[in-house]
C-alpha positions in Angstrom: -8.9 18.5 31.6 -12.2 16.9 32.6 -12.2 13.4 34.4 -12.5 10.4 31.7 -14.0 7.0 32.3 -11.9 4.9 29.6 -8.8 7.0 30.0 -6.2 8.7 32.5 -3.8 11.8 31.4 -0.6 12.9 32.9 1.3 15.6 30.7 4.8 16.4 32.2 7.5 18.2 29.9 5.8 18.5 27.0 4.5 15.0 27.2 1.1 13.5 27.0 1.1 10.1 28.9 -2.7 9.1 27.5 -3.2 5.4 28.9 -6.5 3.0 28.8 -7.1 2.4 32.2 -10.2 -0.3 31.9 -7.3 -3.7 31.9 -10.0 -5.3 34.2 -12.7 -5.4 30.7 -10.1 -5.4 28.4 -9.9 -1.8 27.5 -12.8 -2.5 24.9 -14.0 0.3 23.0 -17.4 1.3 24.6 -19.6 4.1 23.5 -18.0 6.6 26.7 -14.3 4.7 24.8 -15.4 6.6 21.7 -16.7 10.1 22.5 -14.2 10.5 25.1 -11.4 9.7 22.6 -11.8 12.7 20.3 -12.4 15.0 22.8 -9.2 14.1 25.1 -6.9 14.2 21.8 -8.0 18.0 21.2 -7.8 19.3 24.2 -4.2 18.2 24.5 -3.8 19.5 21.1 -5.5 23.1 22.0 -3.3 24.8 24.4 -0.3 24.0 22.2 1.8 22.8 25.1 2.0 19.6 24.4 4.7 18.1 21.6 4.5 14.3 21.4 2.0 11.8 23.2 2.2 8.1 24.0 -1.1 6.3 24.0 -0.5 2.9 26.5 -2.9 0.7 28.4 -2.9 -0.3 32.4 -1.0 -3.7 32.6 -3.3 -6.8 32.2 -4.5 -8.8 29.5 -5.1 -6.4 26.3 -3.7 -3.1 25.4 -7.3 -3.2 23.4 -9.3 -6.0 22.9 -11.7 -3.8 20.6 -15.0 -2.8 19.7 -17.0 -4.0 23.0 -20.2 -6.0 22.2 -22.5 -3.7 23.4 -22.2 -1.4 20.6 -23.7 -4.3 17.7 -26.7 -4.6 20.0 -29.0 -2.1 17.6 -31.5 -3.1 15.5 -29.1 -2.2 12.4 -27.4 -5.4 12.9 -30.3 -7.6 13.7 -32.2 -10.0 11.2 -35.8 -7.9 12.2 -34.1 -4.6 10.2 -34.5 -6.7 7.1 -37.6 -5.1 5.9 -35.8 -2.1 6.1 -32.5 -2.9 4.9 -31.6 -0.3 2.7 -32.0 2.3 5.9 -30.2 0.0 8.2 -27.3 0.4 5.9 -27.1 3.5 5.5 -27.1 4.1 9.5 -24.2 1.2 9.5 -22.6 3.2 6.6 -22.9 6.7 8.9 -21.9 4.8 11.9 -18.5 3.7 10.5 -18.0 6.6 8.9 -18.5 8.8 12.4 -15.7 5.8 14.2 -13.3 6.3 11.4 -12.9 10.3 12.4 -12.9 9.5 15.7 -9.7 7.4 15.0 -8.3 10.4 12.6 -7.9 12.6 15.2 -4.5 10.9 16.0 -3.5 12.7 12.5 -4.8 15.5 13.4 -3.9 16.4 16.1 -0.1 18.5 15.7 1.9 16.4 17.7 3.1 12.8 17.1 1.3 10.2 19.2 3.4 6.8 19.9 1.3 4.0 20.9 3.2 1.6 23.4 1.4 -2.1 23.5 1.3 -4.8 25.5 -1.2 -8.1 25.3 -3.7 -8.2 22.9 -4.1 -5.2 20.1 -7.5 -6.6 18.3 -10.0 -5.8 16.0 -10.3 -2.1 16.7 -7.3 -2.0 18.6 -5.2 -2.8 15.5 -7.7 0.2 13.5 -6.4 2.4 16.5 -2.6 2.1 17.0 -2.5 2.1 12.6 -3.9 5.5 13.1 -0.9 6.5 15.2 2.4 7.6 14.0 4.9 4.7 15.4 4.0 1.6 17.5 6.1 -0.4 20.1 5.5 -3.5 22.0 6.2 -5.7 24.5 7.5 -9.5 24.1 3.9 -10.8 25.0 2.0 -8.6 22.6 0.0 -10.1 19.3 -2.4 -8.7 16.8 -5.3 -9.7 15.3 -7.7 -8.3 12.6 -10.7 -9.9 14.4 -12.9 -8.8 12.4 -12.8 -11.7 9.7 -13.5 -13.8 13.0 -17.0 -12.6 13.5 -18.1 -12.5 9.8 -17.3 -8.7 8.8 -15.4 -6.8 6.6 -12.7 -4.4 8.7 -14.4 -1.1 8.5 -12.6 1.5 11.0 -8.9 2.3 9.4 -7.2 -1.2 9.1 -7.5 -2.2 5.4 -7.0 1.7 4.1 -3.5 2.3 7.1 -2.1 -1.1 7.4 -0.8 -1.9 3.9 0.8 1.7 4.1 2.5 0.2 7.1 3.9 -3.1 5.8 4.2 -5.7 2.6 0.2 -5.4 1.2 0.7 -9.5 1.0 1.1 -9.7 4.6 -2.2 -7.7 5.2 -3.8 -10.0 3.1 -2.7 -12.9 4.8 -3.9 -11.6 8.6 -7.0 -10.2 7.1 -8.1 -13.0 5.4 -7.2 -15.7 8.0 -7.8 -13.8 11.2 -4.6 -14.9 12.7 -2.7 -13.8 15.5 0.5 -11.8 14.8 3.0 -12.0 17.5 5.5 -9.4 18.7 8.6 -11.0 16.7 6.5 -11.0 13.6 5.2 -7.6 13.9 8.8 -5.9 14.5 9.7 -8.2 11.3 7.5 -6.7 9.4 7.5 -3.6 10.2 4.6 -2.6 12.1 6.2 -2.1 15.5 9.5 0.1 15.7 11.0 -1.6 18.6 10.1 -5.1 21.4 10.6 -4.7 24.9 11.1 -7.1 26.8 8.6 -5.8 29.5 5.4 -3.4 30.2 7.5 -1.2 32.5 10.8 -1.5 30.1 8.4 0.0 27.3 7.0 2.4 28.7 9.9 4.3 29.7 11.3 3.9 26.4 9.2 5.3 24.7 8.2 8.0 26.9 12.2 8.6 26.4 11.6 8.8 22.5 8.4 10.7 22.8 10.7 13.4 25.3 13.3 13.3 22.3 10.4 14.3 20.1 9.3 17.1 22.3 12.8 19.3 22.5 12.6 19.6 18.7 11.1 22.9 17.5 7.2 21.8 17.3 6.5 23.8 14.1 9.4 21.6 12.4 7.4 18.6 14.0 4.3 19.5 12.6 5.4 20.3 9.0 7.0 16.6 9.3 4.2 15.0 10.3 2.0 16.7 8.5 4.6 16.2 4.8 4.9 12.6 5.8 0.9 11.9 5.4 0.2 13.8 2.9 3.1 11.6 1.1 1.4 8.7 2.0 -1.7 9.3 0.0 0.2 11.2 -3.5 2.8 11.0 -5.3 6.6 11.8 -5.0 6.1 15.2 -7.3 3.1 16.3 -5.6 4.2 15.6 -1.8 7.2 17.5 -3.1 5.4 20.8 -4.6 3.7 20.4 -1.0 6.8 20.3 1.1 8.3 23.4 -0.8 5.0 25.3 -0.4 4.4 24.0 3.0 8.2 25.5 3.9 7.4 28.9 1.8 4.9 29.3 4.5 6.0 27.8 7.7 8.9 28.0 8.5 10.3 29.5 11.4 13.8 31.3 11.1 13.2 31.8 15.1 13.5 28.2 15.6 16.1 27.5 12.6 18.2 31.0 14.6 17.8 29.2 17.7 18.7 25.9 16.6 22.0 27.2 15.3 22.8 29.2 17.9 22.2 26.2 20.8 24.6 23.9 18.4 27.4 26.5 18.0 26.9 27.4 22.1 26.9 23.9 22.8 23.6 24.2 24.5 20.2 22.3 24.6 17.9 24.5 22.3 14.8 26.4 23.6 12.0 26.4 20.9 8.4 28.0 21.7 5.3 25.6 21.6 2.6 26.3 19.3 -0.4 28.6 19.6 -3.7 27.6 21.3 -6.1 25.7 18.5 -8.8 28.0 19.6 -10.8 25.9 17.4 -10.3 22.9 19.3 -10.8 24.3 22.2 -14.0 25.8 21.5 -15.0 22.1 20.5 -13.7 20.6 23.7 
């Protein structure tokens, strides 16, 4: 994998470590943050080896403090665009739109990716790890849906994710005010799994989940995650038609052999990864 400037990899037993490694400026989300994002997330994803990822940040002040200044220095945000207004919008409109499949690719990507946060998660941050499929904190972390702060509408993932995460008046209530939601309050309402008590506590807790995650047969994975968003976004009878067409299709009787076999011989099951996303690859 090539060399990142925002990030550093380490995959070890079918394990992505991904972790932000700019604490010193606040892991903000630069323009190298954003095209090295997509990029890293499928070439893990390509070769198939790898079954679950966690998605962390170097100890310091902010797991993310979001979208870093630099990027609403264009003309499409200044007052001299006004004569052209309707083309400024549209190049806003595109903008957002090209962020918010940046941040997708934690869906689509076949494994499950398990964000692990400490400090600050703001503004972009909170768009990220809502993209992901569980979060965890530490006892020092908060939230914050900055974007109310600084006279915009939340435009990456936060408003469409976030109320499938937790009660829809509780999104109201930190999207409107721009509040700061702390650990306890977050794990209360349901948008973190699990508090730690410290950085290095959570990391290896959940790299021990995300190593739980990787000795299941990774098709079986991959149907689940894939069942569980499409569920999100329809209804009970249609996310059931999918999961029995989904099944009619997918699944293994290697694996479901094999994970019969290892229970009855009292032994840890072997399953094979998934093929190379040549596709991916290609795009990598």
């Amino acid at each position: 994998m090539s060399n990142h400037t925002c990030f550093t990899v380490d995959v070890s037993d079918g394990v992505a470590h991904i972790q932000m490694s700019r604490p010193d400026e606040l892991n903000t989300m630069t323009r190298e943050f954003w095209a090295e994002l997509p990029e890293l997330l499928r070439t893990l994803d390509s070769s198939g080896e790898v079954r679950a990822a966690v998605l962390s940040s170097a100890p310091g002040r902010h797991f993310c403090a979001g979208m870093h200044l630099a990027n609403f220095g264009s003309g499409n945000f200044s007052a001299d665009g006004a004569k052209d207004r309707e083309l400024a919008g549209e190049a806003i409109r595109r903008s957002a739109l090209e962020l918010q499949e940046v941040l997708t690719t934690f869906e689509r990507v076949r494994f499950p990716v398990l964000a692990a946060i400490q400090g600050g998660c703001v503004g972009g941050g909170v768009d990220m790890v809502t993209a992901c499929d569980m979060r965890y904190c530490t006892q020092d972390a908060w939230f914050c849906i900055q974007e109310i702060n600084i006279g915009m509408t939340a435009d990456v993932g936060t408003l469409q994710r976030l109320p499938k995460l937790v009660a829809p008046g509780l999104v109201r209530q930190w999207a409107y005010t721009g509040e700061r939601v702390r650990a306890e309050a977050a794990m209360q309402s349901g948008l973190v799994n699990q508090v730690f008590e410290t950085h290095e506590a959570m990391i290896e807790g959940v790299l021990a989940i995300a190593r739980t995650i990787a000795s299941k047969p990774p098709l079986a994975i991959l149907g689940t995650k894939v069942s569980l968003l499409y569920s999100r976004d329809h209804s009970v009878e249609d996310g059931l038609n999918f999961i029995a067409t989904w099944n009619g299709g997918m699944l293994s009787s290697r694996d479901l052999f094999e994970g019969i076999a290892a229970q009855a011989e009292k032994r840890e099951p072997e399953y094979e990864n998934l093929k190379e996303n040549k596709r991916y690859a290609e795009r990598s």
